[in-house]
N, C-alpha and C positions, 0 to 999 in steps of 0.2 A: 843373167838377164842383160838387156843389149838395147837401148832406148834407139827407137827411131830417130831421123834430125824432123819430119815433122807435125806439131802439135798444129789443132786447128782449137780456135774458141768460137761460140757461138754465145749471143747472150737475146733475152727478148724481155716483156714485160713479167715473166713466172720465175728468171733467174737467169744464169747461167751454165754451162758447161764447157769444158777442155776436156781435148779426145789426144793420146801422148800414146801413139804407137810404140809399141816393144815385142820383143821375143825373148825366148827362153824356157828355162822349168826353175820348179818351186819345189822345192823338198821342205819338210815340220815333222815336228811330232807328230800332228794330226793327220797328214796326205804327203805326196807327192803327185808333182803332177807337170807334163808338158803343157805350155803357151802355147795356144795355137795360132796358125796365120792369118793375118789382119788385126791381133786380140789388141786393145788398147787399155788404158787405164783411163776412164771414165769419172771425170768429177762434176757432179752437180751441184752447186751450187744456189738456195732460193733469198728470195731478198732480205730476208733475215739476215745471212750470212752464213747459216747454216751449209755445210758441207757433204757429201753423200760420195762415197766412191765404192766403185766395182771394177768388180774382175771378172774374168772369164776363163776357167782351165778347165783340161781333161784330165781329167784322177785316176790313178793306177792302183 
């Protein structure tokens, strides 16, 4: 996996989020899978402080 150089954040009154462009594949126990183009890593974050992240692959 191969991190982008760049990260955007956004924040408003429901929280925040940072968008951390990458590429690559994922191999586990449970899948394998290519990153696809444009996929970022995804954190939301609400005013709690609570944290939420996603991903995005295609699974083989």
């Amino acid at each position: 996996m191969s991190l982008n150089s760049k990260v955007s954040d956004m924040s408003g009154p429901y929280g925040a989020a940072t968008f951390i462009p990458f590429t690559g594949k994922v191999e586990s126990e449970l899948f394998t899978g290519e990153i696809l183009p444009g996929a970022a890593d995804v954190q939301v974050e609400n005013p709690a402080g609570c944290r939420h992240i996603f991903y995005v692959c295609r699974c083989g």
